[in-house]
C-alpha positions in Angstrom: 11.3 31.0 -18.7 8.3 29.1 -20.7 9.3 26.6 -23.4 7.2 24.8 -25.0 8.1 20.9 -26.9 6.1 18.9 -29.0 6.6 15.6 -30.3 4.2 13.1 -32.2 3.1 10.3 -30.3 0.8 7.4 -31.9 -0.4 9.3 -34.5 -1.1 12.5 -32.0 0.5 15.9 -30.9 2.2 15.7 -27.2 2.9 19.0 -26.2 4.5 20.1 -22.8 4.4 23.4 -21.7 7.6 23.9 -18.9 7.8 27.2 -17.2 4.9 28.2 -17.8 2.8 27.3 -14.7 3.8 26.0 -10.7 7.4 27.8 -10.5 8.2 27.1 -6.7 7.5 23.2 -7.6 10.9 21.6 -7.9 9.5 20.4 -11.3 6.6 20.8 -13.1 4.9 20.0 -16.7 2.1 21.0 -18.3 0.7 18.4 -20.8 -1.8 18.3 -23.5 -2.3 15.2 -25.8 -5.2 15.8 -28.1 -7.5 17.9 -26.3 -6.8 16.3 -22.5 -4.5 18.4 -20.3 -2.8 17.3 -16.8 -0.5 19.3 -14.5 2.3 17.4 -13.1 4.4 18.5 -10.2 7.4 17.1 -8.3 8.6 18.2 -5.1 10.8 17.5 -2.4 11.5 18.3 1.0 14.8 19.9 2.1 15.7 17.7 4.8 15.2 14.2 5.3 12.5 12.8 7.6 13.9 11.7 10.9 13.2 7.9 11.9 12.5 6.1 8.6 13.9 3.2 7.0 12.2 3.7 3.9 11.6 6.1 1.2 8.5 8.1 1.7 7.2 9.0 -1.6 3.7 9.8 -2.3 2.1 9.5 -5.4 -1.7 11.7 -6.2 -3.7 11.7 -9.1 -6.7 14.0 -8.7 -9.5 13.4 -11.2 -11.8 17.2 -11.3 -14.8 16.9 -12.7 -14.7 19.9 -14.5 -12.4 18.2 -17.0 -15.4 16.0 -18.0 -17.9 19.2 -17.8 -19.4 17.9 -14.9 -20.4 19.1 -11.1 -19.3 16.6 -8.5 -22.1 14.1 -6.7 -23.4 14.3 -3.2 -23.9 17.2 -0.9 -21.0 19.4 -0.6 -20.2 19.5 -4.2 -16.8 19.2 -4.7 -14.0 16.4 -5.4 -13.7 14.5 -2.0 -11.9 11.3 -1.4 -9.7 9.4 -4.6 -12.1 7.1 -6.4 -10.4 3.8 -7.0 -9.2 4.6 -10.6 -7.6 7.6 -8.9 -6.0 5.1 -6.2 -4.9 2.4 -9.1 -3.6 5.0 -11.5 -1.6 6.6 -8.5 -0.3 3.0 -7.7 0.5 2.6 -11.6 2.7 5.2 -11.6 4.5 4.7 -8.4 5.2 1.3 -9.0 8.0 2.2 -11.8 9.3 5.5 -10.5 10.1 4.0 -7.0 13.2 2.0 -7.9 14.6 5.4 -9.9 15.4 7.2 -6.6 18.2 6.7 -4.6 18.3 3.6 -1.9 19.6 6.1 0.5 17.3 9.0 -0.1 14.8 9.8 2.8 13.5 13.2 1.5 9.8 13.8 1.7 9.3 13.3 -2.3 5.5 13.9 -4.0 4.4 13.5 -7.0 1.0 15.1 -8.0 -0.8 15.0 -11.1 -4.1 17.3 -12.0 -6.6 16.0 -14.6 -7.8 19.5 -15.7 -9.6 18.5 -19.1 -10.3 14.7 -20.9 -10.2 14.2 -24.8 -11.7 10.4 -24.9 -9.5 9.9 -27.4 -6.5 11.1 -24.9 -7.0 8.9 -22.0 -5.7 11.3 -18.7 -4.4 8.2 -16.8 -1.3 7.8 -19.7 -0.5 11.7 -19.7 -0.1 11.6 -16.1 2.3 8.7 -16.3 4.6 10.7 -18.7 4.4 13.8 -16.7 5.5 12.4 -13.3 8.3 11.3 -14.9 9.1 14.1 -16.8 8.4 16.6 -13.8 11.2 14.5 -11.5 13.5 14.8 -14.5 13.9 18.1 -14.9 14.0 18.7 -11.3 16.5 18.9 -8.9 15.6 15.6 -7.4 17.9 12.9 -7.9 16.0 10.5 -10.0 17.9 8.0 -12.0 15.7 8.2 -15.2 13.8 9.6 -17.7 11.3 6.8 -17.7 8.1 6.3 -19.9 5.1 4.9 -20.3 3.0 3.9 -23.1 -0.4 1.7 -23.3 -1.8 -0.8 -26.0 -5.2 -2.0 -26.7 -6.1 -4.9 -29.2 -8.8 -5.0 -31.8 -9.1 -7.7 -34.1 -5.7 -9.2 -33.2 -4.1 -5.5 -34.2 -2.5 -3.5 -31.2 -3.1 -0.2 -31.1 -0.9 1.9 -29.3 -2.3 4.4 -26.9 -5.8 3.5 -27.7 -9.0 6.0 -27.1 -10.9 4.9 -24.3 -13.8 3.5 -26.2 -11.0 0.8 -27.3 -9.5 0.8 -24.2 -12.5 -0.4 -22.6 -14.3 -3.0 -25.1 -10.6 -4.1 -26.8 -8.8 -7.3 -25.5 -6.0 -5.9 -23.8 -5.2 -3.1 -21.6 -1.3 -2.9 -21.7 0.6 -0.5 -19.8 4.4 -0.5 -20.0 7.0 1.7 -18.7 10.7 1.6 -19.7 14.1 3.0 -19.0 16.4 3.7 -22.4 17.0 0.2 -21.7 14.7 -2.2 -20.0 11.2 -2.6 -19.0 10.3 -1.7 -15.4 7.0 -2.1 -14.9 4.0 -3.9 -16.5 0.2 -3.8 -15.6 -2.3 -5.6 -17.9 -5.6 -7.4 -18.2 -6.8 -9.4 -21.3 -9.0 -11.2 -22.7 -7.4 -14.6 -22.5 -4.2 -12.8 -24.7 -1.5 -15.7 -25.5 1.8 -15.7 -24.2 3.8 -15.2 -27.3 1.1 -12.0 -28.5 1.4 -10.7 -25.1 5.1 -10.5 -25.2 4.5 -9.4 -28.6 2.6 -6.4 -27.5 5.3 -5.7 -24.1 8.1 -5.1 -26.4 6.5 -3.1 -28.9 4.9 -0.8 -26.3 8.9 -1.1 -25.0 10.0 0.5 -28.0 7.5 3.0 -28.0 9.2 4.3 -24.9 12.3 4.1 -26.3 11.0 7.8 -28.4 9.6 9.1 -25.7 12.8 8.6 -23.6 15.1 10.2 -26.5 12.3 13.4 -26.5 12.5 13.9 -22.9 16.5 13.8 -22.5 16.7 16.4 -25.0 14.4 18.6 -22.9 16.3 17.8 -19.9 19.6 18.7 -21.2 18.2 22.3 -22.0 16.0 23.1 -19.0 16.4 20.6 -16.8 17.8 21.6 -12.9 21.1 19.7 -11.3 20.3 17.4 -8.8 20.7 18.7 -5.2 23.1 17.0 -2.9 21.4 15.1 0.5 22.2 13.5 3.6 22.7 9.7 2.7 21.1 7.3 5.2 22.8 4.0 4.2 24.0 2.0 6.9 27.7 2.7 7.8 29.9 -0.5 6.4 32.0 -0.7 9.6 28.7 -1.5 11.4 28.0 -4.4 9.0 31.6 -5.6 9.8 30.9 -5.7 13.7 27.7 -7.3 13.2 29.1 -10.1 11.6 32.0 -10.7 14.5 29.4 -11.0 16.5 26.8 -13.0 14.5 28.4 -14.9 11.8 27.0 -15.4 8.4 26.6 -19.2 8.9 24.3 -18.1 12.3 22.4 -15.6 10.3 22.1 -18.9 7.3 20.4 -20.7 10.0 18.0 -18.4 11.1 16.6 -17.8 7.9 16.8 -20.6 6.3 13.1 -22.0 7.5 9.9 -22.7 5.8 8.0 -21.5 9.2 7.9 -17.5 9.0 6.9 -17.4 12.7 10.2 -19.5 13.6 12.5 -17.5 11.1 10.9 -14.1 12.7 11.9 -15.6 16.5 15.4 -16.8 15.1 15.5 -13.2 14.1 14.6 -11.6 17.2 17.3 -13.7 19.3 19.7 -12.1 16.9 18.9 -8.9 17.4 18.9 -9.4 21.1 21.8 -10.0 20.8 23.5 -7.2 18.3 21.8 -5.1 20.6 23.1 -5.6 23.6 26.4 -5.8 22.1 25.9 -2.4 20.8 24.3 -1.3 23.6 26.9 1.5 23.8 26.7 3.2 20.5 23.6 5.0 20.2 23.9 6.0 16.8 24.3 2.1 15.7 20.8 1.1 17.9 19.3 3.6 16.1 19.3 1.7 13.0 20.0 -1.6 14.1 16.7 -2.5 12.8 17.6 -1.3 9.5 21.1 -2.8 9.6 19.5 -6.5 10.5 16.9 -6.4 7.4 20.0 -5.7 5.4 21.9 -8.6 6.7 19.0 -10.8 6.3 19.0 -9.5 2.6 22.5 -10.0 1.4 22.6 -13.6 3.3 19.1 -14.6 1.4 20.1 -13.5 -1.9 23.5 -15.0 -1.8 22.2 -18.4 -1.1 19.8 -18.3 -3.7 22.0 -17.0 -6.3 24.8 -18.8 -5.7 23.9 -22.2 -4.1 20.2 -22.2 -5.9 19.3 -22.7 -2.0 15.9 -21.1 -1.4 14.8 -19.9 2.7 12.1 -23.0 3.1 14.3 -25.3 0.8 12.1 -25.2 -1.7 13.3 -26.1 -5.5 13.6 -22.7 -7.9 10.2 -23.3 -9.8 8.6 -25.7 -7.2 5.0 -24.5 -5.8 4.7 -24.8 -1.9 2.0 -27.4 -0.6 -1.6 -26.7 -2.2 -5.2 -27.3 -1.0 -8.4 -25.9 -2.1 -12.4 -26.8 -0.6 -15.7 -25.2 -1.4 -18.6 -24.5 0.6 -17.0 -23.8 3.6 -19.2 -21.2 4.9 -23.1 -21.9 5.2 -26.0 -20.2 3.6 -23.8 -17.9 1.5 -24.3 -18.0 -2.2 -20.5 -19.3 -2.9 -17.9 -20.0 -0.7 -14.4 -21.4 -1.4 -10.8 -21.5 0.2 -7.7 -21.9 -1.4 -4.1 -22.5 0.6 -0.6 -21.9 -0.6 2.0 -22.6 2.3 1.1 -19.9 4.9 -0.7 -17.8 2.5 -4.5 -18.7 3.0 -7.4 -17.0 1.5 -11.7 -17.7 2.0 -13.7 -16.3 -0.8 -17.5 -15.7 -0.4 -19.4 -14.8 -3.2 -22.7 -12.6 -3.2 -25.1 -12.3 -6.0 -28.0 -9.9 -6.5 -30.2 -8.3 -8.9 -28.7 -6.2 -11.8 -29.8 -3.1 -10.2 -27.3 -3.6 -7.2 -24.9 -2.6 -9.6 -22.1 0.4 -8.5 -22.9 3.1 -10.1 -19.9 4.9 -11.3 -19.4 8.3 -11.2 -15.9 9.4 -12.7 -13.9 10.9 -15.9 -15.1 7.8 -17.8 -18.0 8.9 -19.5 -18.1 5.2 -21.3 -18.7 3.0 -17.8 -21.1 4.3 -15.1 -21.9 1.0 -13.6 -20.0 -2.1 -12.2 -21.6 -5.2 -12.4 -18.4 -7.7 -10.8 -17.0 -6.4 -7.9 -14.1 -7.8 -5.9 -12.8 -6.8 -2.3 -10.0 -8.0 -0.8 -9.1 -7.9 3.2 -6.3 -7.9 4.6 -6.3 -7.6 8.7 -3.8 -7.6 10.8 -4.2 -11.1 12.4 -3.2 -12.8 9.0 0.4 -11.6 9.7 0.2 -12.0 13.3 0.5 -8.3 14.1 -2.4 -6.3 16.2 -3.4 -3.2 14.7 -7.4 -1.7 14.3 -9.0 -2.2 11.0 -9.7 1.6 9.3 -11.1 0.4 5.9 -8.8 -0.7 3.0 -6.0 0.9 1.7 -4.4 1.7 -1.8 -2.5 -1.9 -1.2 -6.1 -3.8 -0.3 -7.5 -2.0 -3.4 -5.0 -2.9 -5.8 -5.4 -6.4 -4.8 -8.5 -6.4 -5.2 -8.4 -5.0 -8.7 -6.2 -7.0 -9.7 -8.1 -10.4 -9.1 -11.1 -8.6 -10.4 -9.5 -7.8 -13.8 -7.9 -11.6 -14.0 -11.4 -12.7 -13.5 -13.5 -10.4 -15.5 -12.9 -12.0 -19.5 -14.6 -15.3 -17.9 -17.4 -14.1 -16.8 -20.8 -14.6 -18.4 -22.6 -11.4 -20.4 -25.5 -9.9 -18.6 -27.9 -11.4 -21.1 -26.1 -14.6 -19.6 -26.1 -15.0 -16.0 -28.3 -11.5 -15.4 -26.7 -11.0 -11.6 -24.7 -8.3 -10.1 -21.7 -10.3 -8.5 -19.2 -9.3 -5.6 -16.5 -11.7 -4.6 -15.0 -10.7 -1.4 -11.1 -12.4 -0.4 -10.7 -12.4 3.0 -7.1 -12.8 4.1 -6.8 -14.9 6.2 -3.1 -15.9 6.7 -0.2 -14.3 4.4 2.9 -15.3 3.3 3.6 -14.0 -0.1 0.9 -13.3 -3.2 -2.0 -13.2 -1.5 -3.6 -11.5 -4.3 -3.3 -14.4 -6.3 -4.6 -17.0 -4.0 -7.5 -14.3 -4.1 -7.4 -15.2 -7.5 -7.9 -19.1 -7.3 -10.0 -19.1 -4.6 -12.3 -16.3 -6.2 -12.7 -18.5 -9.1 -14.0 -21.5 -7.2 -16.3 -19.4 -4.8 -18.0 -18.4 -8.3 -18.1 -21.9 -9.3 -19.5 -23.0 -6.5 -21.8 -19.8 -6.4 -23.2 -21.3 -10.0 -21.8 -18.7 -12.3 -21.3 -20.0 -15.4 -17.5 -19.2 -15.8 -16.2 -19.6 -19.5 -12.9 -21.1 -18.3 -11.2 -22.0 -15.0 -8.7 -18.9 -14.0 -5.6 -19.6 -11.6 -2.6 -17.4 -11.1 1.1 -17.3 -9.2 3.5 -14.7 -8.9 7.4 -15.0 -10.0 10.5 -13.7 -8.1 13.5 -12.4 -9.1 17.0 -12.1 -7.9 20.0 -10.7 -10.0 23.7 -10.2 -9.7 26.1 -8.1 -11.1 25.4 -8.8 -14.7 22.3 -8.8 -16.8 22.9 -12.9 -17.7 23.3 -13.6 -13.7 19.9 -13.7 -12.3 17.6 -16.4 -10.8 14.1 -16.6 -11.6 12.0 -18.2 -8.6 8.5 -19.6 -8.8 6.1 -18.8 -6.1 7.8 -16.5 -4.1 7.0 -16.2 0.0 7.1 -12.9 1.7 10.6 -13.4 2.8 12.0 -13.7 -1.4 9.4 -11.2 -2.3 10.9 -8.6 0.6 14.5 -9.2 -0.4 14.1 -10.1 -4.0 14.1 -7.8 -7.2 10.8 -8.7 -8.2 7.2 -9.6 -8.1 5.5 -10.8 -11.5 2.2 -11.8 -10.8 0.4 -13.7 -14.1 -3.0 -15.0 -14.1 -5.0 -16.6 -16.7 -6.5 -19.6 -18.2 -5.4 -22.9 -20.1 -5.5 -20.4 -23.5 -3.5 -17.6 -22.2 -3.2 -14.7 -19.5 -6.5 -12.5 -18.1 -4.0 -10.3 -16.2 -0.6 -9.2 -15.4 1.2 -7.2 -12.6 4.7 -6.8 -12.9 6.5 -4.2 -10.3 10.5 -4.4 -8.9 13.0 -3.0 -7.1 16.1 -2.4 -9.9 16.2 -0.4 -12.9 14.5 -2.8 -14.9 14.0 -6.3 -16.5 15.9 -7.9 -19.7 13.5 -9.5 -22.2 14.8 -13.2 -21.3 13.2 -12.1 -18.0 10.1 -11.5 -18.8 9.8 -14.3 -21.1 11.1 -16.5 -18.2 8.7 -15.2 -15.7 5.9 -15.5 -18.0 6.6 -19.1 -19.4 7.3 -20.1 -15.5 3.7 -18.5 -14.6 1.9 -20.3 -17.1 3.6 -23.6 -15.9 2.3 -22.8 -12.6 -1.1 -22.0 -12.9 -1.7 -25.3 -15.3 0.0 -26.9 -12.6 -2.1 -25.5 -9.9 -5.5 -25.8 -11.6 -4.6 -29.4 -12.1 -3.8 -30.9 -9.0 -5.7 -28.7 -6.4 -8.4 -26.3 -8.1 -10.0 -28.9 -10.3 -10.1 -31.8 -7.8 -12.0 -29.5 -5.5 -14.7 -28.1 -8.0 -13.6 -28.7 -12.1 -16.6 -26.6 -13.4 -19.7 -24.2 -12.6 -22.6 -25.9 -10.9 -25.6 -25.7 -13.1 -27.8 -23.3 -10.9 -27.5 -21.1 -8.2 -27.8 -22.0 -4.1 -31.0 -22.6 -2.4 -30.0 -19.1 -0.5 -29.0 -17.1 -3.9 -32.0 -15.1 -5.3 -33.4 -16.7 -8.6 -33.8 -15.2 -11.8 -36.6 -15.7 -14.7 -36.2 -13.0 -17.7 -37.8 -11.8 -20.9 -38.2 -9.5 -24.0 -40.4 -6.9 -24.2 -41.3 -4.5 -26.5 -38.9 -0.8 -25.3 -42.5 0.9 -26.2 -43.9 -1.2 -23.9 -41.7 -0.4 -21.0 -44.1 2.3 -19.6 -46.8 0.6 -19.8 -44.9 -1.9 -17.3 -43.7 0.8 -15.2 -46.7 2.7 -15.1 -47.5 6.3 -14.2 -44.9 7.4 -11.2 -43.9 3.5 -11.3 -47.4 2.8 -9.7 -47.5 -0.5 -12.0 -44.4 -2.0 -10.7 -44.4 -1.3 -7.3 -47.9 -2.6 -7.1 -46.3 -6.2 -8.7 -43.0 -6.2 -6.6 -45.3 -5.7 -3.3 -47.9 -8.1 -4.7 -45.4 -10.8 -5.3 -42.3 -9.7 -3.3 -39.5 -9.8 -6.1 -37.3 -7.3 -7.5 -37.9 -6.3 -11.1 -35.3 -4.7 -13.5 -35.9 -3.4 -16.8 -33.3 -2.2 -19.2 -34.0 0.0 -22.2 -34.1 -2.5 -24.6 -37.0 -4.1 -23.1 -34.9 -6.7 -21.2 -37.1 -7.4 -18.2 -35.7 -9.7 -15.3 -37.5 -10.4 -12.6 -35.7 -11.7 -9.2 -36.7 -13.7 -6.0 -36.5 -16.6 -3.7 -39.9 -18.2 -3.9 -40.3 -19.6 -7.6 -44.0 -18.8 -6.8 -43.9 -15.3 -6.7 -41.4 -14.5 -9.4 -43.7 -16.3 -11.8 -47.0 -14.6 -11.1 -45.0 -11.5 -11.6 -43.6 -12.7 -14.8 -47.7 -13.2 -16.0 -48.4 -10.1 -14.7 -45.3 -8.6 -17.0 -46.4 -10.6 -20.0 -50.3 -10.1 -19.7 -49.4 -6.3 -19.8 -47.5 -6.0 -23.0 -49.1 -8.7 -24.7 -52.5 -7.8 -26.6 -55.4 -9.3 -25.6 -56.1 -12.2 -28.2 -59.6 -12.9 -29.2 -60.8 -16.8 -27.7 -58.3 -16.9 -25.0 -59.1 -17.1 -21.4 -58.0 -14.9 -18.7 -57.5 -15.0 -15.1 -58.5 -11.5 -13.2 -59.5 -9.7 -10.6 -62.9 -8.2 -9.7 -61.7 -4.6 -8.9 -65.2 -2.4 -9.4 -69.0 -3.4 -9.7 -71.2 -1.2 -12.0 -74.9 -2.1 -13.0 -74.3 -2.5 -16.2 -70.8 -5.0 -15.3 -68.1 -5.5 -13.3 -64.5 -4.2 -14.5 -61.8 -7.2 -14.1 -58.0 -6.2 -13.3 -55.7 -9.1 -15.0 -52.8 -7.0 -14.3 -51.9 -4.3 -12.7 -53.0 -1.6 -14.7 -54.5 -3.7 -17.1 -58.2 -4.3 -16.7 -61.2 -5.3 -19.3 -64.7 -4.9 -18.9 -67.5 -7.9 -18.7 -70.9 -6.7 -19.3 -73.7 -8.6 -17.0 -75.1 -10.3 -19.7 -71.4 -12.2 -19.7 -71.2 -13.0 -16.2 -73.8 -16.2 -16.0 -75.5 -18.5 -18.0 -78.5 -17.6 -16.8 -79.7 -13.9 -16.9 -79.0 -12.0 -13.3 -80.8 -8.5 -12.7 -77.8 -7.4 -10.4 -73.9 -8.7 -11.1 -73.6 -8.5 -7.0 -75.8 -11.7 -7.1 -72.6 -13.6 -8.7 -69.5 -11.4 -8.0 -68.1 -9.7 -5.0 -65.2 -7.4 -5.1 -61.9 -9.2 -5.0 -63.0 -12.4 -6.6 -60.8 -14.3 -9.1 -62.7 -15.5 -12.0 -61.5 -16.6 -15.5 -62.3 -14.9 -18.7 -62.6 -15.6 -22.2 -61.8 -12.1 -25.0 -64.6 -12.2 -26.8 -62.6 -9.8 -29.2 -63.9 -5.9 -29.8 -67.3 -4.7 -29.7 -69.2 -2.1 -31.8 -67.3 1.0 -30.3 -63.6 -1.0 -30.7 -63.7 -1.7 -27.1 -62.5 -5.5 -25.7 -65.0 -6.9 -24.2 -64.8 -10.5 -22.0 -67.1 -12.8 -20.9 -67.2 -14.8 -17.6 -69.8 -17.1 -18.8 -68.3 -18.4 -22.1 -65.0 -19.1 -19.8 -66.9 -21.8 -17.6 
């Protein structure tokens, strides 16, 4: 049966249309906010998938350019693989919808969301967020939730809550929050050097946003929504924890993790199971998730130490930083180079610069950004863990990463009018142990130091940990986490920013959400951390930009021209400026204001194309002197090129002091002679003079 609800939502109509489209989905909503739309569906699998220890849940978002009016790029003509706002968004809204299901739940669950028309002033990405949510809900799935989600922008130190995307995009935050009816459980940000105490500000009012949206949505799923189907639990039998601890003890399992060497905690590991398995080497159905059964017994005996005794795996204190280090220039002849250490977590950044037209061009929903000036890739092979599998390109995790350090990095950079470079940092992994995206993050920063961008500020960042108890007061925060507190903990909360305040956030966990003394915790802790980390290992190792670029980075001279000018530059079929870029080997961008920047390696060549630019647009001046070309010999002169494309005449009574029957007696083709404007003659041509020049 269709129903249809509406509810106003920052100042717009949200409407969901239920029933009315996708009836063999398990759940599905149909969602228009403003003029966008997006279909979101939930289903499920009947059975569980055999041989998993985890939930396997897949998240889509599938951008069609028809929503934008547009006919998709390249040859075949049609939507092809998720662009990476596709893969991030999908990421956004798995990372609170996760914890919602059931621990034991192995169904096949996904979660698909259709962009089938874009409102700019109704950003797609938000509507999808709500519906996934809303689709589980009022399914038969068993999903502990409504959840919601709203965004805030910030213009002019007001939020605005779920900003257009022209605001979303030149604003100075991009907040997205989701919520249960009672905590937050997930944050994503970046910002433009936003203070703590505004940036909490802006969390909690988004929080209580959600809070309406949550109270809208129950009400929906107490009239239409499906009961929750039963299913075959896969939690691990308790009498099988009770024989593994007769045969090893809590105190043996202590030991074993209780290292700051993950390669000698994972060997202490495997003698364990060695041994639980060959004690169990008669109950088939016990082997079969012995593996399972140990990572849970590694789990309760890490979190009870920390909890209760404050006792971390590598006897760390709660808010100490492992060992730091940091060098630059590690890697010769690249533009920037830099690595930065954090216990085993090691990353080398290499920075690449290049002419403004190496830009990615953009082609997505977005109608406001079709290029990308900063890029940054993170890798992440196999070897940095000490496993062995072939490298097949980067995943959604090796993109998020990658984002992520790209968004804290992206309010420091310089404008275009600045530091006139395309830029790609790329983080190569290459040891991990916990937060590697944020040792992309320091190291990134002094790669682009040392690469000669002119940073406005020095950007570090650290991630939190979290582990609770059975109240919402009992909970310790821990700074820094390693892989080991990240895989058993409750949380990762990763901060970055500056001295002033935070360029980016990343919050995702593993319960049903954090208190606000949580979040103020982990973000005071963070910002501790970072200062900290700047301090005593970035700084000492580079504390600011150099003032220029390598000897191996391409140099860049620019100017302003007249934008009625620019063809004139260009020339007919870009004859003009491909004869000057082969002439003088450079690379020449001009955008349509007129700004013209001209790029190299030899200083040489990039500034006898610069006086080629200039003696193009500039009008010739009566008294000055010229240097040309001899391109063509007539009797009556010879025609000088001082450009290409711009040429004056010198009539052989010009060319010598003395009077020559034939201009061949003095020129030959392809000589270079200087010329003095002798201003315009009868018929308002310019005319030069070779003689008057000597």
């Amino acid at each position: 049966m269709f129903k249809q609800y509406s509810m106003d939502l920052a100042g717009r109509k949200l409407t969901l249309d239920i029933g009315r489209v996708c009836a063999q989905a398990n759940g599905a909503v149909l969602l228009h906010y403003g003029d966008t739309t997006v279909l979101s569906t939930a289903t499920a699998s009947k059975e569980p998938r055999e041989g998993i220890d985890f939930f396997p849940l897949s998240v889509e978002y599938e951008e069609k350019m028809y929503a934008v009016g547009k006919i998709p790029g390249g040859f075949n003509k049609r939507e092809g693989k998720a662009s990476e706002n596709a893969i991030l968004t999908s990421r956004v809204i798995d990372r609170p919808m996760r914890p919602l299901f059931p621990k034991d739940y192995r169904n096949d669950v996904t979660l698909n969301n259709m962009v089938m028309s874009v409102d700019t002033e109704c950003r797609p990405e938000l509507l999808a967020m709500l519906g996934s949510a809303i689709a589980t809900t009022i399914s038969d799935i068993p999903f502990d939730g409504p959840c919601a989600t709203t965004q805030v922008g910030l213009v002019d130190g007001e939020f605005i809550v779920n900003p257009s995307q022209k605001v979303w995009d030149e604003g100075d935050l991009q907040l997205t929050v989701a919520s249960t009816s009672q905590k937050v459980i997930m944050i994503e940000a970046g910002a433009n050097i936003v203070p703590e105490d505004k940036m909490i500000e802006a969390i909690y009012m988004a929080h209580d946003v959600n809070q309406t949206i949550i109270e809208f949505v129950n009400k929906i799923a107490a009239e239409v929504g499906k009961e929750k189907h039963s299913y075959e639990s896969c939690a691990i039998p308790e009498e099988m924890f009770a024989a593994m601890k007769t045969i090893v003890t809590p105190e043996e399992m202590e030991a074993a993790v209780f290292t700051d060497d993950k390669q000698t905690r994972e060997k202490n590991i495997d003698e364990l199971t060695a041994k639980m398995k060959e004690a169990f080497a008669d109950n088939e159905e016990w082997l079969a998730v012995l593996g399972e059964a140990v990572y849970q017994y590694q789990k309760k005996t890490v979190r009870k130490m920390i909890l209760k005794d404050h006792k971390r795996p590598d006897g760390r204190a709660i808010d100490q930083i492992r060992p730091l280090s940091a060098e630059v220039d590690i890697i010769p002849r690249v533009h920037g180079s830099a690595m930065f250490t954090r216990g085993q977590t090691q990353i080398c950044d290499i920075v690449t610069l290049a002419p403004l037209s190496e830009a990615q061009k953009i082609d997505g929903l977005d109608e406001n950004v079709t290029t990308k000036r900063y890029l940054h890739h993170y890798n992440f092979p196999s070897y940095s863990v000490g496993e062995t599998k072939p490298s097949r390109g980067p995943g959604r995790r090796e993109i998020g990463h990658g984002a992520l350090a790209e968004k804290a990095l992206m309010p420091v950079l310089p404008s275009e009018q600045e530091f006139p470079y395309a830029i790609r940092a790329v983080s190569e992994t290459f040891e991990s142990n916990g937060s590697t995206s944020m040792a992309s993050t320091c190291a990134s920063c002094m790669s682009l130091m040392a690469a000669g961008v002119p940073l406005k500020a020095m950007v570090a960042g650290i991630s939190c940990g979290l582990v609770t108890g059975d109240t919402d007061d009992d909970y310790i925060v821990l700074t820094d986490i390693q892989g080991l507190e990240d895989f058993f903990g409750d949380m990762d909360f990763k901060v970055t920013g500056t001295t002033e305040g935070i360029t980016a956030i990343q919050m995702d966990i593993k319960i049903h959400g954090l208190t606000r003394p949580i979040v103020e915790e982990a973000i005071r802790r963070t910002r501790q951390a970072r200062l900290f980390i700047m301090d005593t290992c970035m700084k000492p190792a580079i504390d600011k930009p150099r003032a220029s670029v390598g000897e191996y980075a391409p140099k860049i001279i620019q100017t302003q021209i007249d934008p009625a000018k620019i063809g004139e530059v260009v020339g007919q079929r870009g004859k003009v400026i491909n004869s000057i870029i082969d002439e003088c080997g450079v690379k020449i961008d001009i955008t349509d204001d007129g700004f013209v920047s001209v790029c190299g390696i030899e200083q040489a060549g990039m500034d006898k194309a610069m006086k080629y630019i200039r003696t193009i647009v500039d009008e010739f001046e009566e008294g000055r002197i010229y240097e040309g070309k001899v391109i063509s010999i007539k009797e009556f002169g010879a025609f000088i090129e001082f450009a290409p494309g711009k040429e004056g005449m010198v009539h052989i009574s010009k060319v010598a002091n003395e009077r020559i029957n034939h201009v061949e007696d003095v020129l030959t083709l392809g000589d270079v002679v200087k010329c003095k404007c002798m201003g315009k003659d009868k018929m308002g041509r310019i005319s030069f003079s070779i003689k008057d020049a000597l």
